[in-house]
VMD Tcl script that draws the C-alpha trace (Angstrom):
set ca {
  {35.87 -10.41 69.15}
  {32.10 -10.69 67.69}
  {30.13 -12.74 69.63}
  {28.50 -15.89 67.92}
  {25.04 -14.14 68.75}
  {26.58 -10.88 66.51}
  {28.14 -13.32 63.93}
  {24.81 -14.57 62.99}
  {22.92 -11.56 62.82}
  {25.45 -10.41 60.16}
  {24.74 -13.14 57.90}
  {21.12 -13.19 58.25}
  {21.26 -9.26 57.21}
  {23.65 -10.04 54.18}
  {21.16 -13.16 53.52}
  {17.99 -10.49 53.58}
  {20.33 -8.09 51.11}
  {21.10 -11.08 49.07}
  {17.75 -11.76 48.41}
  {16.41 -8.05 47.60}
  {19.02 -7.76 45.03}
  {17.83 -10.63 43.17}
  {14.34 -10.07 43.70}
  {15.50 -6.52 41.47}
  {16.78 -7.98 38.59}
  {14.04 -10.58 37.71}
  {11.62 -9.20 35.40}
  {7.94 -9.45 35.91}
  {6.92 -12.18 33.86}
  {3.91 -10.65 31.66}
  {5.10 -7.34 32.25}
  {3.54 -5.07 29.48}
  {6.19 -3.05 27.06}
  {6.14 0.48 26.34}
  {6.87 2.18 22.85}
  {7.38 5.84 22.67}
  {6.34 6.46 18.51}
  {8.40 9.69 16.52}
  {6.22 12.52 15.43}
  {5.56 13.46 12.04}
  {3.98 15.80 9.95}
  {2.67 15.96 5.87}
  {1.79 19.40 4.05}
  {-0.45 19.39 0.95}
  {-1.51 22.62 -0.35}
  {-2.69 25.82 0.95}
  {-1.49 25.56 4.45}
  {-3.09 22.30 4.85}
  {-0.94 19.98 7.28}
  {-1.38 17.11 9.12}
  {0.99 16.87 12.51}
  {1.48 13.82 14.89}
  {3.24 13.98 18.10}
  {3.15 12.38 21.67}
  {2.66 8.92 20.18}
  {2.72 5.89 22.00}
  {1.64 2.21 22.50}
  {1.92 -0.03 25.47}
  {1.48 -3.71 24.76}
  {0.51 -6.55 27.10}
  {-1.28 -9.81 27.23}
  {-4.81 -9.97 26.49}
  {-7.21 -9.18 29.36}
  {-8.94 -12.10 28.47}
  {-6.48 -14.28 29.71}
  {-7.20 -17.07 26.84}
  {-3.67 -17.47 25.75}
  {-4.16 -16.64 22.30}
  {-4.73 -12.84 22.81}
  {-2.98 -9.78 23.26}
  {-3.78 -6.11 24.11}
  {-2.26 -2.28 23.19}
  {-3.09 0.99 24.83}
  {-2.44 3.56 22.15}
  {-2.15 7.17 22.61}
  {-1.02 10.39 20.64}
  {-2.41 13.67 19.31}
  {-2.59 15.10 15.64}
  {-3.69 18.31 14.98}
  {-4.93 19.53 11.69}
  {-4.21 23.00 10.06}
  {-6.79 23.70 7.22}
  {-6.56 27.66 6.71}
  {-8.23 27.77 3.43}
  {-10.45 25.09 2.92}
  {-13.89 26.03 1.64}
  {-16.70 27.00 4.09}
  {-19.27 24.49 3.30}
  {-21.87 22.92 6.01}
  {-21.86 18.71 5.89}
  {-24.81 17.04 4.20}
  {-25.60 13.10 5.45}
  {-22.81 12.16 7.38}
  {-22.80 8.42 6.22}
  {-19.01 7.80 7.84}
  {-15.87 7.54 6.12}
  {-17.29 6.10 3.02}
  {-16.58 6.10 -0.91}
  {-13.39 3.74 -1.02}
  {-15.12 0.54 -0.18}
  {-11.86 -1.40 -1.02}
  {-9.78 0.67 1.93}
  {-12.24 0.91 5.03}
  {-11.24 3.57 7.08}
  {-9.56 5.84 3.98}
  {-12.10 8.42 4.47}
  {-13.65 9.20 0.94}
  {-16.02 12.58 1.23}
  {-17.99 12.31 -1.74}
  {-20.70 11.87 0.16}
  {-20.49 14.99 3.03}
  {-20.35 17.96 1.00}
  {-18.03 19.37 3.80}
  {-15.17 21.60 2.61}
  {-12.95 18.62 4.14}
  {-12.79 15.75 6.29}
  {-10.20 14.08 8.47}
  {-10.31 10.47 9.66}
  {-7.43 8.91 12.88}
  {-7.39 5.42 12.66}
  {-5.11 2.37 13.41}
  {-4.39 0.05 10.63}
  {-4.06 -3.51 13.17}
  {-2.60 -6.72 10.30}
  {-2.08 -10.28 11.90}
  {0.94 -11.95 10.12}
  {1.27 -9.35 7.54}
  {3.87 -6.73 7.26}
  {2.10 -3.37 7.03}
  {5.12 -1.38 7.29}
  {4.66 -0.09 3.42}
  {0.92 0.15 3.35}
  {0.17 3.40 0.98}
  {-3.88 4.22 0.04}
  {-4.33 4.69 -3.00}
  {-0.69 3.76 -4.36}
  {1.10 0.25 -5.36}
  {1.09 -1.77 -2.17}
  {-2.53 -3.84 -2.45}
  {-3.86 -6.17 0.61}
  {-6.79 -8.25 1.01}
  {-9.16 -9.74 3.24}
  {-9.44 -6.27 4.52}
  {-12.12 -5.96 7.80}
  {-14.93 -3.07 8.39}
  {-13.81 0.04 10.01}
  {-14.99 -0.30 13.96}
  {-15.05 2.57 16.26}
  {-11.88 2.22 18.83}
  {-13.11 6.16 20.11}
  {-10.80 8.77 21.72}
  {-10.63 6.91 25.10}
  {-12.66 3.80 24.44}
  {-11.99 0.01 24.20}
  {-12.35 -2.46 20.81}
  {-12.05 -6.37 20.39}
  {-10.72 -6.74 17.03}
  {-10.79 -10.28 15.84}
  {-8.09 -11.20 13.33}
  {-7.41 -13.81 10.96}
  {-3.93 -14.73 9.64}
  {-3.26 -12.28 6.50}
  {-6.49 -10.43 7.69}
  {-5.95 -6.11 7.92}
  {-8.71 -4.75 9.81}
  {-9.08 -0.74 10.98}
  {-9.98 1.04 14.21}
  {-11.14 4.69 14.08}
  {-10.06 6.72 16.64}
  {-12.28 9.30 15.31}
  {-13.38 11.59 12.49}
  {-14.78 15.48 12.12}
  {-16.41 16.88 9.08}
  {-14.42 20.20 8.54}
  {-17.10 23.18 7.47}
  {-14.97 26.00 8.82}
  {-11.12 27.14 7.99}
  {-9.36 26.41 11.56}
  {-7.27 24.20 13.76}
  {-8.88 20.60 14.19}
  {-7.57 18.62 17.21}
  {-7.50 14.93 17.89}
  {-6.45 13.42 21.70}
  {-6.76 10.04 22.62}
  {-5.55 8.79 25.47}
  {-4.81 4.32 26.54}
  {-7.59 3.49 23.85}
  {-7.40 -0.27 23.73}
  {-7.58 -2.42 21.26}
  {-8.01 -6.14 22.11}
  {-6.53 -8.38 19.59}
  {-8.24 -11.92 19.26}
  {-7.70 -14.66 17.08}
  {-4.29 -13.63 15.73}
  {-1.97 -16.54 16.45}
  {1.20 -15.78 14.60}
  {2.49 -11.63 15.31}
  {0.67 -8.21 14.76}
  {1.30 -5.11 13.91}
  {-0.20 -1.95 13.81}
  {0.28 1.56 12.84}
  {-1.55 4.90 13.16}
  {-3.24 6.58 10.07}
  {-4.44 10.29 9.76}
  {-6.34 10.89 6.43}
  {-7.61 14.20 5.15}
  {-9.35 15.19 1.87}
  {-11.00 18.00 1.16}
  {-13.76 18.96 -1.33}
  {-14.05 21.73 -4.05}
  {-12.05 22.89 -6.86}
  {-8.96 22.35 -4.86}
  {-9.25 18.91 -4.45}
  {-6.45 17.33 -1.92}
  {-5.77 14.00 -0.11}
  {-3.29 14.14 2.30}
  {-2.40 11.09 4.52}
  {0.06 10.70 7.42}
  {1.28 7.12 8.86}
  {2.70 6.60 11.88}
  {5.63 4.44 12.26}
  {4.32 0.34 12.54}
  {4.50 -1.42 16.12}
  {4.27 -5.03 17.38}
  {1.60 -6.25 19.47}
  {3.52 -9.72 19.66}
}
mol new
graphics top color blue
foreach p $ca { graphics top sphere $p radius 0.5 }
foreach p [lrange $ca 0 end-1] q [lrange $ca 1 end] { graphics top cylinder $p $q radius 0.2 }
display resetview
C-alpha cells in the first residue's frame, strides 16, 4: 500500500504534466505566420524567361509596436535567361523610369541597354491587387514612388487606404547575353498607416531594347500582411 508521502508525490508529478501539456497547445499570442509562395516562370521570345522559386513571406506585428502597424520578411530568387538579347553598354542609368503612371514597371527608354529587369513588391492597403496587370485593363490610383526595399535591406512604407505603393528589391541593366540572378533574403518591409488589411505580391519585369522589342512580366501569387 502507497504511503501518503508516495500518494502525493504522484499527483504533484501528474499536476507538473498537466500543466506542460497545456502550456503546448496555447499559441504565442503575436506569433508571426509563415507563407511558403509557388514558383513560376514566363517565356517571351528568343529564350528569354523569367523564373521564380523559393518564395516566401513571414508576417508579424510591426516592430514599432504602435498598434496600427505590421511587418513582412520576404524572400525568394528569380533568375533571368536572356540568350539573345543585344550587346549594348547602358547610357544614364536614371532608374526604372518611362511609365510614370506604374512606378516600379521598369520602362528602358532611357538606358540604351539591350534589356533591363526590375524585382519589386507591389504592397496595396485595402485594395485587392490580386489581378493587377501593367500595361493591360486593371487601372489603380493613388499609386506611391518606387522606394528601394534592397536584396537584404529594411523599408517603412507608409500607406493610405486605396493607396498601391512599390518596393524594389533591385534592378540590373542587361548589356551582355547571360544568366541574371536575383537573391534576397528576410528583406522587410514595415507597413505604417494602413488600418484596414494589406496585401502584397512580388513583381519581376523585363524589357528589352532593339528591333526585338519584348516586355515580359512575372507576378507572384498576392499575400496578406493583416
Amino acid at each position: 500500500m502507497a504511503t501518503r508521502f508516495q500518494a502525493a508525490r504522484r499527483a504533484a508529478v501528474v499536476g507538473v504534466a498537466a500543466a506542460a501539456a497545456l502550456l503546448t497547445v496555447i499559441p504565442t499570442a503575436g506569433a508571426d505566420t509563415f507563407r511558403r509562395l509557388p514558383a513560376g516562370k514566363a517565356r517571351g521570345e528568343d529564350g528569354l524567361t523569367i523564373i521564380r522559386s523559393a518564395e516566401s513571406a513571414r508576417v508579424g506585428p510591426s516592430l514599432a509596436a504602435n498598434g496600427m502597424g505590421r511587418s513582412a520578411w520576404v524572400s525568394g530568387h528569380v533568375r533571368v535567361l536572356a540568350p539573345n538579347i543585344d550587346e549594348t553598354a547602358a547610357g544614364p542609368n536614371n532608374g526604372p523610369r518611362g511609365e510614370d503612371a506604374m512606378p516600379g514597371s521598369n520602362g528602358t527608354s532611357t538606358t540604351g541597354a539591350g534589356g533591363t529587369t526590375t524585382v519589386v513588391y507591389v504592397v496595396g492597403c485595402q485594395v485587392d491587387i490580386s489581378g493587377l496587370s501593367l500595361g493591360g485593363g486593371t487601372g489603380i490610383g493613388n499609386l506611391g514612388a518606387a522606394p528601394l526595399l534592397g536584396l537584404n535591406g529594411a523599408l517603412s512604407l507608409g500607406l493610405a487606404p486605396g493607396q498601391v505603393k512599390y518596393a524594389i528589391i533591385d534592378r540590373k541593366q542587361m548589356t551582355k547575353r547571360g544568366t541574371y540572378y536575383f537573391n534576397w533574403h528576410n528583406s522587410q518591409m514595415d507597413i505604417q498607416g494602413c488600418g484596414g488589411y494589406a496585401q502584397a505580391r512580388s513583381l519581376a519585369v523585363v524589357e528589352t531594347t532593339g528591333n526585338n522589342h519584348q516586355k515580359i512580366q512575372l507576378w507572384g501569387r498576392p499575400f496578406s500582411i493583416g
